[in-house]
C-alpha positions in Angstrom: -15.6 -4.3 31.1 -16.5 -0.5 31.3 -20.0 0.4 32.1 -22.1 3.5 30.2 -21.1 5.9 32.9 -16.9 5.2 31.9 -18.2 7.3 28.7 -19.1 9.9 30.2 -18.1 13.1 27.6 -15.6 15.9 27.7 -17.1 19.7 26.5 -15.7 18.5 23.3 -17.2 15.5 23.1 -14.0 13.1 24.1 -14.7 10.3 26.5 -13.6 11.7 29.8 -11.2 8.1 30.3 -9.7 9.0 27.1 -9.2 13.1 27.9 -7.4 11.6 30.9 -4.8 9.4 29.0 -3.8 11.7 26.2 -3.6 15.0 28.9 -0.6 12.9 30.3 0.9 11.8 27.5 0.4 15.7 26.0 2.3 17.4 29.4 5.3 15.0 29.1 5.8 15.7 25.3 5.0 19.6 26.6 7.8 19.5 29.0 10.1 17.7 26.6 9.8 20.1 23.5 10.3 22.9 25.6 13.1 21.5 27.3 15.2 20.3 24.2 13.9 23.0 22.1 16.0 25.4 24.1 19.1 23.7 22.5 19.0 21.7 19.3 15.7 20.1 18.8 14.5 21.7 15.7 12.0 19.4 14.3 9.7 16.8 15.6 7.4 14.1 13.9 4.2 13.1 15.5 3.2 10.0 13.9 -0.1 7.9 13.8 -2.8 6.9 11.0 -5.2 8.7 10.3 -8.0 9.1 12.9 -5.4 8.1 15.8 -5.8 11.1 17.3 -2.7 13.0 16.5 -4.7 16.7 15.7 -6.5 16.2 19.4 -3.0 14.8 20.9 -1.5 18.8 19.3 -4.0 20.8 20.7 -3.6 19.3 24.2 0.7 20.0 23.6 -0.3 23.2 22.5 -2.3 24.3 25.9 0.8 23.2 28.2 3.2 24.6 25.9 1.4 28.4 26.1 1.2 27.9 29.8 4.3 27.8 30.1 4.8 31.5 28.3 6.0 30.0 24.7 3.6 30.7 21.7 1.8 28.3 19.0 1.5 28.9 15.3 -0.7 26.3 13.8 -0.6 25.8 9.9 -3.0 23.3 8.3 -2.0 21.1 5.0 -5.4 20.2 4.1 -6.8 23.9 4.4 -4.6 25.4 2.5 -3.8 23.3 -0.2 -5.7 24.9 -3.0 -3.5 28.6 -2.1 -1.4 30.0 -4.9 1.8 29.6 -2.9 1.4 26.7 0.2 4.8 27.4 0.9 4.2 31.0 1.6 1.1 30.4 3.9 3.0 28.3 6.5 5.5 30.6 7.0 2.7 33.7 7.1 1.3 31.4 10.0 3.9 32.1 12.0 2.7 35.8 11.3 -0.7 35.1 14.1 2.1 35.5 16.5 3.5 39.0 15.4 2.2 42.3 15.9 2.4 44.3 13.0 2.0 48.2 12.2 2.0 49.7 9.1 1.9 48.9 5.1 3.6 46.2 3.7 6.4 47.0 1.6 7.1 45.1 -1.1 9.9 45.3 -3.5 8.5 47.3 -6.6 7.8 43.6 -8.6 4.5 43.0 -10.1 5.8 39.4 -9.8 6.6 39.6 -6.8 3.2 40.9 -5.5 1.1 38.7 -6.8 2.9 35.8 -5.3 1.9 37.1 -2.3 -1.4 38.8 -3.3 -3.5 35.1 -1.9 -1.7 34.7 1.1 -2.2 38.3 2.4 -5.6 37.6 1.6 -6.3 35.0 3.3 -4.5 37.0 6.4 -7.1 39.9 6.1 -4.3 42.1 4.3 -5.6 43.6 0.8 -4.1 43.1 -2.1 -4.9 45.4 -5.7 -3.0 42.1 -7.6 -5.5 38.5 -9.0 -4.0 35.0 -9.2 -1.1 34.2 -10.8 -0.6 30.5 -12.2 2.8 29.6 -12.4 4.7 26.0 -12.8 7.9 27.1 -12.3 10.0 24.5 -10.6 11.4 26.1 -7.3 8.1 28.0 -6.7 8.4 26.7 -3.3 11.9 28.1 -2.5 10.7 31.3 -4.4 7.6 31.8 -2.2 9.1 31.1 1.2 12.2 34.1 -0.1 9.3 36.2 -0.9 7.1 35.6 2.3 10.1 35.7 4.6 11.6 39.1 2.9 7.7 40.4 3.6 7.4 39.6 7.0 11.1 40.8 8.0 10.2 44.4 6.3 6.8 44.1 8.3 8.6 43.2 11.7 12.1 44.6 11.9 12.2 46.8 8.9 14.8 45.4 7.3 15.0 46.8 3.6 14.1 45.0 0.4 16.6 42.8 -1.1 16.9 44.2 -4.9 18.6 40.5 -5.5 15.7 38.5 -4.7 13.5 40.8 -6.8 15.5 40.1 -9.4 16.1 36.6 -8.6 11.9 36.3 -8.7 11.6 37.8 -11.9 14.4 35.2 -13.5 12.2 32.5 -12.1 9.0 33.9 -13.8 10.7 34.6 -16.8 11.8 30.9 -17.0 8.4 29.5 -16.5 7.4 31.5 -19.6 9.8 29.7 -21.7 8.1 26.3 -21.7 9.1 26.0 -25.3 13.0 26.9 -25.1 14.1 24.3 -22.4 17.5 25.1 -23.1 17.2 29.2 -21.8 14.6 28.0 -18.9 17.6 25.8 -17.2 19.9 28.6 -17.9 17.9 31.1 -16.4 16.8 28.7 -12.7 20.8 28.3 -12.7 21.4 31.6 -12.4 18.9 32.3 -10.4 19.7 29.2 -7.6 22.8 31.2 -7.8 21.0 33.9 -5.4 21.7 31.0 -2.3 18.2 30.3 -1.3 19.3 28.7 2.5 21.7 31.0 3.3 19.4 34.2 2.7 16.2 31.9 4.1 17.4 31.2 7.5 18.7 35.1 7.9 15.4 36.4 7.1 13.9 33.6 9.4 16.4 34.3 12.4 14.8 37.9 12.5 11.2 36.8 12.3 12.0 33.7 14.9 13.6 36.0 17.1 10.9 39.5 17.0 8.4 36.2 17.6 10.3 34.8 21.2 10.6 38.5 22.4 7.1 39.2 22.5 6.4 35.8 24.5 5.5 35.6 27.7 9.3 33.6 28.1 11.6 34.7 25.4 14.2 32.1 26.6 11.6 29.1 25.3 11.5 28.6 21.6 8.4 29.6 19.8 6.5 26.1 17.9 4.7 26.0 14.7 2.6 22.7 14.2 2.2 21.4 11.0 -1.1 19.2 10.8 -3.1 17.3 8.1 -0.1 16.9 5.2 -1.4 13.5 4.9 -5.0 14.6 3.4 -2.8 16.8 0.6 -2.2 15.5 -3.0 1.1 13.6 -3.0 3.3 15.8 -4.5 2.5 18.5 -2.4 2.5 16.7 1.1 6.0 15.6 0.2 7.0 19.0 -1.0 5.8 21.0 2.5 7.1 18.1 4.4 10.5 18.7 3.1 10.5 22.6 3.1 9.1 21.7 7.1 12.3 19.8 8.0 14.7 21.2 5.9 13.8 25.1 5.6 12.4 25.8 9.0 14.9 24.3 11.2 16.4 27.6 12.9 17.6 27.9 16.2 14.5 29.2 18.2 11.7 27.8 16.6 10.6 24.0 17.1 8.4 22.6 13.7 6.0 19.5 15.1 4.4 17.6 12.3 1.7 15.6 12.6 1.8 12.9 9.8 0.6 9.4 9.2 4.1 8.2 8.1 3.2 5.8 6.0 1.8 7.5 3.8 4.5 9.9 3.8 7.0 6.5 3.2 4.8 5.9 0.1 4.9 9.5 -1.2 9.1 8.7 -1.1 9.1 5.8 -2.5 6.7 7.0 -5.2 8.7 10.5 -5.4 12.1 8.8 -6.1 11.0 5.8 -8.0 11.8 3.3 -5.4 15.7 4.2 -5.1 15.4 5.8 -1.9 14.2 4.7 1.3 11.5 5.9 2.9 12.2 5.6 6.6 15.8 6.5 6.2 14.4 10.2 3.9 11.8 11.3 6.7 14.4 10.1 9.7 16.7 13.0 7.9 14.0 15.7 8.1 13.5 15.3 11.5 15.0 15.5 15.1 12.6 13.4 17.4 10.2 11.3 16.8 7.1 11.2 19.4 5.5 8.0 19.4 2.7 6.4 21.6 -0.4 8.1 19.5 -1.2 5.2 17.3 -1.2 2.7 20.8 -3.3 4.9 22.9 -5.8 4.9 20.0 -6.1 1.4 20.7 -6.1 1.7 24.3 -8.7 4.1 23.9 -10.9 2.6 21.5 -11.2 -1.1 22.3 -12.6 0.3 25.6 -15.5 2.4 23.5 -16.0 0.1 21.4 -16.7 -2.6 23.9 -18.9 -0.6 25.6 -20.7 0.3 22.6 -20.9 -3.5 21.8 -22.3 -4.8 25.2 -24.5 -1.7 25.6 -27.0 -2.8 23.3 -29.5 -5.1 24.1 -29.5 -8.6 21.7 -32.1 -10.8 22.0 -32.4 -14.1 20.9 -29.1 -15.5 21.5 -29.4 -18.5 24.3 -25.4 -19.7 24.4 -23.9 -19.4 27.6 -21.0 -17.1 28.3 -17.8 -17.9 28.8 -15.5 -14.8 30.0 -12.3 -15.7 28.8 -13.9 -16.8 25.5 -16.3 -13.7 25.4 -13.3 -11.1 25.8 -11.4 -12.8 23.2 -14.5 -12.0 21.2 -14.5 -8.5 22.3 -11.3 -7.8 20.9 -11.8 -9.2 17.7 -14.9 -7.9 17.4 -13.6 -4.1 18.8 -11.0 -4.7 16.1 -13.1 -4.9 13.2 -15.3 -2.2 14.2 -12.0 0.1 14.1 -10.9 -0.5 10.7 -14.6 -0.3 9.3 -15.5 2.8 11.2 -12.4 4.3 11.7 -12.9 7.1 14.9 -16.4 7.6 14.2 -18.5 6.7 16.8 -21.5 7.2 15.0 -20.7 5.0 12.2 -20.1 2.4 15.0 -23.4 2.8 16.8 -25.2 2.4 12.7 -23.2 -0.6 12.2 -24.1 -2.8 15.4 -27.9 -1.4 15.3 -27.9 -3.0 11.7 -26.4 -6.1 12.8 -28.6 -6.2 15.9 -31.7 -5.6 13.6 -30.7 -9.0 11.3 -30.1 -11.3 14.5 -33.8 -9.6 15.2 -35.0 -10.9 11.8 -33.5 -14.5 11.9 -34.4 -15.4 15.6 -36.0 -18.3 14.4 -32.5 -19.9 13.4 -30.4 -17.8 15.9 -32.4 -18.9 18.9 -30.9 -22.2 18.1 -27.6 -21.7 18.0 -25.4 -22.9 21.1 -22.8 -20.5 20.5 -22.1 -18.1 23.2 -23.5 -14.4 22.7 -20.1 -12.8 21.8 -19.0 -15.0 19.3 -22.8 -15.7 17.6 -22.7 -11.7 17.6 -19.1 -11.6 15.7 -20.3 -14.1 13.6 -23.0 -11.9 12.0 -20.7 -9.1 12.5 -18.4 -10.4 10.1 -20.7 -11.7 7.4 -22.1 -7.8 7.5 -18.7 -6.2 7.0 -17.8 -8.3 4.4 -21.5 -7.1 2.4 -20.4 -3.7 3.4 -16.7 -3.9 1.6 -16.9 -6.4 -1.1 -20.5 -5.8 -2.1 -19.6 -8.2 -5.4 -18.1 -10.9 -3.6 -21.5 -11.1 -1.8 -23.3 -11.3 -5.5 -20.6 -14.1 -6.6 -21.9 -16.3 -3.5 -25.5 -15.4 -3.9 -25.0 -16.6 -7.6 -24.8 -20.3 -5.7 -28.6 -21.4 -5.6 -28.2 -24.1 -3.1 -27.4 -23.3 1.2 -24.9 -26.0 1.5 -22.7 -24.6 -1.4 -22.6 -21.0 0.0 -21.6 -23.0 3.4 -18.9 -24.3 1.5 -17.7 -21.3 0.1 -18.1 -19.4 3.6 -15.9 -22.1 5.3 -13.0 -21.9 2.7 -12.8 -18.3 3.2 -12.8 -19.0 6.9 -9.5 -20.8 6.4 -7.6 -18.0 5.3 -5.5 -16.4 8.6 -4.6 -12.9 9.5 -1.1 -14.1 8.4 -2.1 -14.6 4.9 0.7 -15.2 2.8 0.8 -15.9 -1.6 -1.3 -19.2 -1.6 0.3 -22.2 -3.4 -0.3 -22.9 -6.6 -1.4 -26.4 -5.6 -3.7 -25.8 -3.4 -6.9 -26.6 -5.9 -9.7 -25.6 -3.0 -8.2 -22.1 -2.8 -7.1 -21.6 -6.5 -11.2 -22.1 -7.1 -12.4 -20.1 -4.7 -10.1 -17.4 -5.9 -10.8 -18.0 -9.3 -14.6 -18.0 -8.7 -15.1 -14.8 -6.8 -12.6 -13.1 -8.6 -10.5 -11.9 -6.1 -7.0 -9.4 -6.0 -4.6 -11.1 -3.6 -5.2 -7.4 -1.5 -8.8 -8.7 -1.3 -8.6 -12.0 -0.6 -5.8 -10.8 2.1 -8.8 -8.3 3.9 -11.3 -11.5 3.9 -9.4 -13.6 5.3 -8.7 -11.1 7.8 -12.5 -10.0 8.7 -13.2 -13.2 8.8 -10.5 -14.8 11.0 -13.1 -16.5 13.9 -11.4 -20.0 13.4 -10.5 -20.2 17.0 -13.7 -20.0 18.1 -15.2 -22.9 16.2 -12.9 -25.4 17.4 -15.5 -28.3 15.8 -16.7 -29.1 12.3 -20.1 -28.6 13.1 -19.0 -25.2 15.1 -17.4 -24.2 11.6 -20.8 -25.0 9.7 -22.8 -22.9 12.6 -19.6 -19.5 11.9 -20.5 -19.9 8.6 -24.3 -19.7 8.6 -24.1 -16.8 11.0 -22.0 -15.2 8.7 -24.1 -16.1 5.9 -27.1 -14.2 7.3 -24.7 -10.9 7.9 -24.8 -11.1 4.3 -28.6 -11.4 3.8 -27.4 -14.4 1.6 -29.1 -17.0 4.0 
């Protein structure tokens, strides 16, 4: 296993081993984005949950792609989620990459001003118009029309189109009538009429093609990547997701998205009330797929974290190792760490020195334990975690006066597997344990999982010894 010096630190703070890995995984996707994004790769969905590393995976594409003369637009989800018009942001991000001269003109709407009033704020451009609130249902479509008719007057001075003025003000108008749903439909009818895609993707084959003239290589596509959808509220994740994949694909221009895609499955499923897959809907928004984020994550953490778990010093545990045994240990152990901490190190370093500090404060029992290190370690490791997520589980079992029943209790939940499945009604032992801690089949399915260290307690009396150790992770011994 690695030593202290194989976490040696980036400027950035990323383990040097770790740099390494995801620098060549980021020049391969480089080479192959620019490559197929000279033809017809339009979009691209970088998957991975959350803390995986897919922000850190971008920024390492993005330094390989501008080397090799293309530019980088980078629009963030999560930071602009509270704007008046999302929409309209992250197509102004593509604006970073345009030089621009003179005054905005705008067609002579006060509704159309103040839908872009926030966004050329939040560019440094003023604006003389406040806030506007609106609920109208294609203010999405409606803000992209009005951003991408702004930035084509600002970069190729290309005149107003009176239409979508007029189409804007229908769409106002029909958020006003809230009361007379008949006239509101009527009115977004007429005004879908004004062919939103078509006059889109005109507007953004000017802007995409000013942007790739002023590269460094006009021939490569230009790249805007899309990060942190995931942290926005549902609704509008799934809505900038879809204006991503559908409204942005343009020849030129190559849209990566960096998405946990679970949770953009559940936003579908949620969305469309179950009658429409969630795979098949995001495999239609998108191109190419790049995968390999969520398993170098793994790669990369079960080597930190085993580090950070053999680091430390441990005193009073006298078992004698066994390297094959102790690994296995390692893993599990690195494991658990990983969905408790998540990618914070720090949280990782808190959690062993508190479970380092209770082996401290039992050494009269530990120092009796035959176990090997590792798996006396995991042992309290688990008993801690399961204080830390289920606090009032912990308070059901402290409820039980008497060590040998808590044992009991321990051991049962020590029989539920990773591969937890719906327990049988017959099974009387687990239908009271259920009944008496009060647990969700979710929570008994997370149990069962933290505390899956069956295999290394091949004996009865092992199994008694797991489940004191785990016993005292929960202060409950």
């Amino acid at each position: 296993m690695n030593t202290s010096a194989d976490l040696q630190l980036t400027a950035d703070g990323m383990p040097i081993f770790a740099h390494d890995l995801c620098e060549d995984a980021a020049q391969a996707t480089a080479y192959l984005l620019l490559e197929e994004g000279k033809s017809n790769l339009r979009t691209v969905l970088v998957t991975g949950s959350h803390g995986a590393g897919k922000t850190t995976q971008l920024k390492l594409i993005d330094q390989h792609v501008r080397k090799a003369g293309a530019s980088v637009s980078w629009f963030n989800g999560w930071a602009h989620k509270e704007d008046a018009d999302p929409f309209a942001s992250m197509l102004f991000a593509l604006w970073d990459q345009v030089d621009i001269r003179g005054d905005a003109q705008t067609p002579g709407s006060e509704q159309v001003d103040s839908i872009v009033s926030a966004t050329m704020r939040r560019k440094g451009y003023p604006s003389a118009t406040g806030l506007h609130t609106r609920e109208s249902v294609d203010s999405g479509e409606r803000s992209l029309l009005i951003a991408a008719d702004l930035i084509s007057q600002l970069i190729v001075r290309s005149q107003p189109l009176n239409e979508l003025a007029h189409a804007t003000k229908l769409l106002s108008d029909a958020a006003d009538y809230s009361e007379d749903r008949f006239r509101q439909q009527k009115l977004l009818e007429r005004a879908r009429s004004y062919l939103f895609p078509r006059r889109f993707k005109e507007q953004m084959d000017g802007i995409v093609q000013h942007i790739r003239h002023r590269q460094v290589d006009p021939h490569l596509p230009c790249f805007l990547f899309v990060d942190d959808l995931d942290r926005c509220p549902p609704a509008l994740g799934l809505a900038l997701l879809e204006a991503a994949g559908r409204f942005f694909a343009v020849p030129g221009l190559v849209v990566v998205v960096a998405l946990d895609e679970v949770v953009a499955r559940a936003w579908v499923q949620s969305a469309y009330e179950g009658n429409v897959d969630g795979r098949a809907y995001v495999d239609k928004l998108f191109d190419r797929r790049i995968l390999g984020t969520e398993e170098r994550a793994r790669v990369i953490w079960a080597q930190i974290l085993g580090v950070e778990w053999r680091m430390a010093e441990w005193e009073g545990l006298v078992g004698r190792a066994h390297p094959e045994m102790a690994d296995r240990a390692v893993i599990s152990a690195t494991r658990l760490l990983r969905i408790h901490s998540g990618s914070d190190i720090r949280k990782v370093r808190r959690t062993l020195n508190e479970v380092r500090t209770i082996i401290i404060e039992e050494g009269e029992y530990v120092s009796k334990v035959t176990l090997m290190p590792d798996v006396a370690r995991l042992g309290v490791l688990c008993g801690y975690l399961v204080r830390e997520r289920f606090p009032r589980v912990v308070e059901r079992i402290s409820d039980l006066r008497l060590l040998e029943a808590r044992v009991e209790v321990v051991e049962e939940l020590m029989t539920i597997a990773s591969n937890w499945e719906l327990p049988d009604e017959d099974d009387d032992a687990l239908t009271w344990l259920r009944e008496f801690l009060e647990l969700t089949p979710e929570e008994e399915r997370e149990l069962g999982y933290i505390l899956d260290i069956r295999h290394f307690l091949p004996t009865d009396i092992l199994i008694q010894t797991g489940a004191n150790l785990v016993l005292i992770g929960m202060g409950l011994r």
